[in-house]
C-alpha positions in Angstrom: -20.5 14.2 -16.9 -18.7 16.0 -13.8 -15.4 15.7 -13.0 -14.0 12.9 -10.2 -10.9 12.3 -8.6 -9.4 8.7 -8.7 -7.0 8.1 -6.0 -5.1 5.1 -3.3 -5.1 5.1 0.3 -2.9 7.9 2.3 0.8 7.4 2.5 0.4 6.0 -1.2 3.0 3.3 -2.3 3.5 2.3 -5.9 0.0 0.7 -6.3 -1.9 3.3 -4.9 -0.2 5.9 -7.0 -0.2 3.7 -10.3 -3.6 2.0 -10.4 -4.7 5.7 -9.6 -3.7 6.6 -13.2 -4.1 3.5 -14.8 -7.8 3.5 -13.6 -8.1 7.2 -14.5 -7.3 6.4 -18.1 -9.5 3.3 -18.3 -12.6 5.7 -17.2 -11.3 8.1 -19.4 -11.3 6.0 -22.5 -14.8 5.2 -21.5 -16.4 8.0 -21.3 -16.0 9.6 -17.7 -14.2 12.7 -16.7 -11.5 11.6 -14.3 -8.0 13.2 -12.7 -5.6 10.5 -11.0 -4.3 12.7 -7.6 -2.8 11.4 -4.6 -3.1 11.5 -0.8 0.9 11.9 -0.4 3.9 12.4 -2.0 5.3 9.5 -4.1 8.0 7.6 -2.2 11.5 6.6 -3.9 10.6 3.8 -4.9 7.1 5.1 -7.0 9.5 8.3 -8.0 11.5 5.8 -9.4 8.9 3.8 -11.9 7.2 7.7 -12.5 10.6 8.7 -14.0 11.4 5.5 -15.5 8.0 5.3 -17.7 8.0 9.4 -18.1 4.9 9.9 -15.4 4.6 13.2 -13.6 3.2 12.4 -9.8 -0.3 12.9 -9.5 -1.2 16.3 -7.7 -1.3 15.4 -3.9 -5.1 16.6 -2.2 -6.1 17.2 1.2 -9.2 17.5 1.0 -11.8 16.3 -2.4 -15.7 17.5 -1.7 -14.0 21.5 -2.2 -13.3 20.3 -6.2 -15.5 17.5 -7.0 -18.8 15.4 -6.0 -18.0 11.9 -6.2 -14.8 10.0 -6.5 -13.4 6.5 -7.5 -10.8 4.7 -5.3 -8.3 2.1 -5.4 -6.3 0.1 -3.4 -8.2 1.1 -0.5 -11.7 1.3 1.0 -11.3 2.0 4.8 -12.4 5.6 5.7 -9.3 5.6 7.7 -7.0 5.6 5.5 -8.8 7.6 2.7 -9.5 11.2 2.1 -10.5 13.2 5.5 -13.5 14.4 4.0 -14.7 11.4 2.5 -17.6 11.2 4.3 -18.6 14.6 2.5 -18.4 12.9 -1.4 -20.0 10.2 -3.2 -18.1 6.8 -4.1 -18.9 5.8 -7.6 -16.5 3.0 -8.0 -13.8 1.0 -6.0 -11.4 -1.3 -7.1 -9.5 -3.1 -4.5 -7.5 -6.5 -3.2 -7.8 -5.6 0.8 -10.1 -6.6 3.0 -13.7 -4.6 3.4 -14.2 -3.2 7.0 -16.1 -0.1 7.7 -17.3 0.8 4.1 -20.7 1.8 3.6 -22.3 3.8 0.9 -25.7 5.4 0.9 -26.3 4.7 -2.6 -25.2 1.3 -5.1 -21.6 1.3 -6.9 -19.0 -0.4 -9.0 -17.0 -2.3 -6.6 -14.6 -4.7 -7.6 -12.0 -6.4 -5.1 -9.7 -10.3 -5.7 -7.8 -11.7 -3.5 -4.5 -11.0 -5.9 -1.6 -9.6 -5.2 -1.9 -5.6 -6.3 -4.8 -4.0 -7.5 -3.0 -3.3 -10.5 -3.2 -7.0 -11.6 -7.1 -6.7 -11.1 -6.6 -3.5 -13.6 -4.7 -5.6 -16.7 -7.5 -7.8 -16.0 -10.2 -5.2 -17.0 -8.1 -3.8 -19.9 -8.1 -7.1 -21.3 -12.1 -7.6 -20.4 -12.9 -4.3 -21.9 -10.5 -4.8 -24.7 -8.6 -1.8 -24.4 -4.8 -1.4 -25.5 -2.8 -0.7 -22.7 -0.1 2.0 -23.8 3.0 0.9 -23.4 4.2 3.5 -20.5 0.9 2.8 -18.9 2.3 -1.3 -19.0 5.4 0.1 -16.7 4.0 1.3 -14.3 1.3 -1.0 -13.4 4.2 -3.5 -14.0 5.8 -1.6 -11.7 2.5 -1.8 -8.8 2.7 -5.2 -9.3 6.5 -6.0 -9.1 6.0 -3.8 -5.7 3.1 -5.1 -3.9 4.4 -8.5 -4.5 8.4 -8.0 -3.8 8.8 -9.6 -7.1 6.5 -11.9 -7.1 8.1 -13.7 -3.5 5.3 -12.6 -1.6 3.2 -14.9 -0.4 0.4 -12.9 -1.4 1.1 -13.7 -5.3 -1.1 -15.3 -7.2 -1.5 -17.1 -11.3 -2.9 -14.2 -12.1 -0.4 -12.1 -11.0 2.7 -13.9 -12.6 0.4 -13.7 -15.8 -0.1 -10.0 -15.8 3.7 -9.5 -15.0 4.8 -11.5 -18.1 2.2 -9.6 -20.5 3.0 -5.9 -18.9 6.5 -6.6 -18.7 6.2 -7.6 -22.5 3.8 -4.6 -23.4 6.9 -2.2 -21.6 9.3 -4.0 -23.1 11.6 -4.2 -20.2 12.8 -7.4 -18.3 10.6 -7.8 -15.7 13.4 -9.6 -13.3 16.1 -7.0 -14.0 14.0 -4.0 -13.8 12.3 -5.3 -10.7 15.2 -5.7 -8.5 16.5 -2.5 -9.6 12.9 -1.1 -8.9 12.8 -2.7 -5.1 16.3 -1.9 -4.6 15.2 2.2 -5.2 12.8 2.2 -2.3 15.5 1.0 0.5 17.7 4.2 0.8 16.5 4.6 4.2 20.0 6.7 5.7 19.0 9.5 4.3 15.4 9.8 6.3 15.1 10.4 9.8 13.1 7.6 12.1 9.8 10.3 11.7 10.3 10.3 8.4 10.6 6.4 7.9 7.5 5.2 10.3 5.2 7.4 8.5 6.2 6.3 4.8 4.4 3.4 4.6 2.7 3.2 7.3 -1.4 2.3 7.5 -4.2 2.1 10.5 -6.4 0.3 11.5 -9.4 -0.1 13.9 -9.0 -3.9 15.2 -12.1 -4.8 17.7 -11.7 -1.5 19.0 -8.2 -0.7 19.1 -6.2 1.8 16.6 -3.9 -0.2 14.9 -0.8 1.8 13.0 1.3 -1.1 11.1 4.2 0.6 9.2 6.5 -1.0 7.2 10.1 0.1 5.6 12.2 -2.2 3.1 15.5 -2.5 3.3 18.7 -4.9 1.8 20.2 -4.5 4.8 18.6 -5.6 7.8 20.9 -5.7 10.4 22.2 -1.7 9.5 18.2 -0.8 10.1 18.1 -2.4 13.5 20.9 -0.4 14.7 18.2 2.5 14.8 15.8 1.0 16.9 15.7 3.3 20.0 15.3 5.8 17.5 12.3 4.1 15.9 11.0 3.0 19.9 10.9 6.8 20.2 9.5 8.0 17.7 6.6 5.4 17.3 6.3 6.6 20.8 5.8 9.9 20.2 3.1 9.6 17.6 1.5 7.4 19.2 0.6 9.8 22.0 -0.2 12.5 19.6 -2.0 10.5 17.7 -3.6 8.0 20.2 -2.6 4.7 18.6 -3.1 1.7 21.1 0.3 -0.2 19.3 2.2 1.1 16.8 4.0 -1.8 14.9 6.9 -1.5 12.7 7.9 -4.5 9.9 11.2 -3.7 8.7 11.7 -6.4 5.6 15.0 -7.0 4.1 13.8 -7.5 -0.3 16.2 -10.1 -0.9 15.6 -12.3 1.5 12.1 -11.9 2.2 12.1 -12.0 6.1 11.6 -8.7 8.5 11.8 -7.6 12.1 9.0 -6.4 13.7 9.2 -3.3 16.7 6.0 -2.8 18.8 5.3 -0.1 21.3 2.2 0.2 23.1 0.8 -0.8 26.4 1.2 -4.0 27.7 -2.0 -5.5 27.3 -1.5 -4.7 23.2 2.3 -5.9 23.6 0.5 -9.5 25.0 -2.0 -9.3 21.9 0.8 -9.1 19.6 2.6 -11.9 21.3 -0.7 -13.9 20.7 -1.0 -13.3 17.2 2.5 -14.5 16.4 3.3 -17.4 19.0 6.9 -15.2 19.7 7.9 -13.3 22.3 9.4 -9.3 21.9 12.4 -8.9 23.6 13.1 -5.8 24.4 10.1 -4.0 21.8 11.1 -6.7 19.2 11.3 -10.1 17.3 12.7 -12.0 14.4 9.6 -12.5 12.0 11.4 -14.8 9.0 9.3 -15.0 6.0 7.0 -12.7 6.8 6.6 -10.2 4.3 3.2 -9.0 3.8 1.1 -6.3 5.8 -2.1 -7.3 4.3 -1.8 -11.2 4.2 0.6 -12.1 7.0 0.2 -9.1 9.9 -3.4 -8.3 9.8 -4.7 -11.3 9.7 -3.5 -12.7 12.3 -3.7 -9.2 14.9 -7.2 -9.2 13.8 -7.8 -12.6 15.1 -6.0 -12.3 18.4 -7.5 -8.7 18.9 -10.6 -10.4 18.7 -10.2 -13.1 21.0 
């Protein structure tokens, strides 16, 4: 059987990076020849679970259809934000919990995608269908996915099955999921040390929304209010790759963990400014607004841009 690559979407985040190897060693286990790379380097807070559970990062790729054929991908499924030659291989399998848009295959696949939290929570779900142990480092970090994708399991995205799958990881790892979690989120806020360029490209995703490119980034933080006070930096910059890289708006969530609400920077002309607007009934003063509660890229700021882009 020839060799695939498993891997998340670009600017990987804990899921992307830990369902790449979890899945990797399912499809291992079963027979297939897989290698769990990445599209990016691991941020702090993935650096942080790697180390904790004894993980070395996933080799990061440019390019796949130089090494291999066909790959598998998770947490993803929008050529966008995929490998740049993904046009050139085949996709075997996807397993996913975001939306489908722009995905087509020439020939039939495994594709699995719930509306869940973290694509890791659809993984535990497999191990347990296939009946496969989970090894106990393995538990961590797609503990750690979960715990991520979720912000603890505050995110309105959560669901029974991922409080269930946190419990029975967190008991496979042996850790305490509350303790290690806050520690966990608290790793991926040390934003002083990274410049504005840095920060906006960290987590940052895009998307094609009736004909508009769409870059939604977002940076947690615990505290808020210190973030803010770099906001011309982060006008400019969002500025400046927008031009180069000819978004229409460029949207930053900034989300304070402990309290679960974020505020949101746009740039972008104003017709995009006035979508934006639409989509969340508030007003931007001066390239921003207050978004309380709003935590979630997927579930709470694509949604509704998609909708108002559309109308």
């Amino acid at each position: 059987m020839a060799k695939e690559f498993v891997f998340g979407h670009q600017n990987p985040d804990t899921d992307a990076i830990g369902t790449a190897i979890a899945y990797s060693y399912f499809q291992n286990q079963r027979g297939y020849d897989t290698e769990a790379v990445a599209l990016g380097e691991p941020n702090d807070e993935t650096q942080y679970a790697l180390d904790k559970f004894g993980f070395k990062a996933p080799r990061v790729i440019k390019t796949a259809a130089n090494e291999v054929d066909a790959v598998m991908l998770v947490d993803h499924n929008e050529p966008q934000q995929s490998v740049s030659d993904i046009d050139k291989v085949k996709v075997t399998h996807v397993v996913d919990h975001h939306r489908i848009m722009n995905f087509n295959t020439a020939d039939p696949l495994y594709y699995r995608a719930e509306p869940v939290g973290c694509t890791s929570t659809i993984m535990w779900e497999m191990f347990q269908e296939e009946g496969m142990e989970i090894p106990k480092n393995l538990a961590g970090l797609m503990l750690s996915a979960i715990i991520s994708d979720t912000l603890l399991l505050k995110s309105p995205t959560t669901t029974d099955k991922d409080h269930k799958a946190v419990e029975a990881l967190a008991k496979i790892a042996g850790v305490d999921y509350n303790e290690y979690g806050l520690a966990l989120l608290k790793a991926g806020t040390n934003i002083a040390s990274k410049s504005e360029e840095e920060l906006i490209d960290l987590d940052a995703k895009s998307f094609e929304l009736n004909g508009h490119n769409v870059r939604i980034a977002q940076v947690n933080t615990v505290d808020l209010p210190e973030a803010m006070e770099r906001k011309d930096a982060f006008v400019k910059a969002m500025e400046e790759s927008s031009k180069a890289n000819g978004y229409d708006m460029f949207m930053l969530v900034i989300t304070n963990v402990l309290d679960s609400d974020s505020e949101a920077i746009v740039v972008g002309t104003d017709e995009t400014k006035a979508v934006f607007e639409k989509a969340f009934d508030k007003k931007l003063e001066d390239s921003s607004v207050a978004l309380p509660g709003v935590v979630s890229r997927k579930k709470q700021v694509v949604p509704p841009l998609t909708k108002a882009f559309e109308n």
